[in-house]
Steps between C-alpha positions, in 0.01 A plus 500: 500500500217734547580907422338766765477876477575676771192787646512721741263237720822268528683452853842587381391823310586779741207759387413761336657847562342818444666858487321785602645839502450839687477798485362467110527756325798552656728852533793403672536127605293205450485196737410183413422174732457143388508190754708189430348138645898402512893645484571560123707709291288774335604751149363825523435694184389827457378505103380803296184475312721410201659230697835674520574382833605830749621304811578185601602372876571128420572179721355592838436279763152520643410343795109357526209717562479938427732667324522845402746636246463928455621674123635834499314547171905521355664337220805260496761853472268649793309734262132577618291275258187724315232485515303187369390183570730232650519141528659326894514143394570263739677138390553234720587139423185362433277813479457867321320817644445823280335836641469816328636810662378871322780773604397796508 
């Protein structure tokens, strides 16, 4: 029985997924897009620098190809978040995507 790794180079791996985010700095909402090779389930997480996470949107069904989620730069209570910088992270099933997001 022979043991393989699995690489992003292997036919069944979807791909890699990358998060970019604008406006940043941002004042009053932040967007974010990301493109998905193939339907998935995707967590959302809005963390603090400290990690403390400050929103979540969990369990949503993407379809393939550009998505685009926008932040109203508020909390889980809907309090406006200060300012700082902010981590969007991105989890699907077989991939992570972090970007940084300075609120101003």
């Amino acid at each position: 029985m022979e043991i393989g790794t699995l690489g992003v180079n292997d036919r069944n791996f979807p791909g890699s997924l990358q998060a970019k985010a604008w406006p940043n700095p941002a004042t009053n909402e932040v967007s974010v897009a990301y493109t998905l090779t193939e339907e998935c389930d995707i967590n959302v997480s809005i963390l603090s620098l400290t990690g403390e996470k400050i929103r979540g949107y969990g369990n949503l069904n993407q379809q393939p190809g550009e998505q685009t989620l926008v932040w109203d730069l508020h909390d889980e209570n809907g309090n406006i978040v200060p300012s700082g910088l902010y981590f969007f992270v991105i989890t699907t099933p077989w991939n992570l995507s972090t970007c940084k997001i300075l609120k101003l």
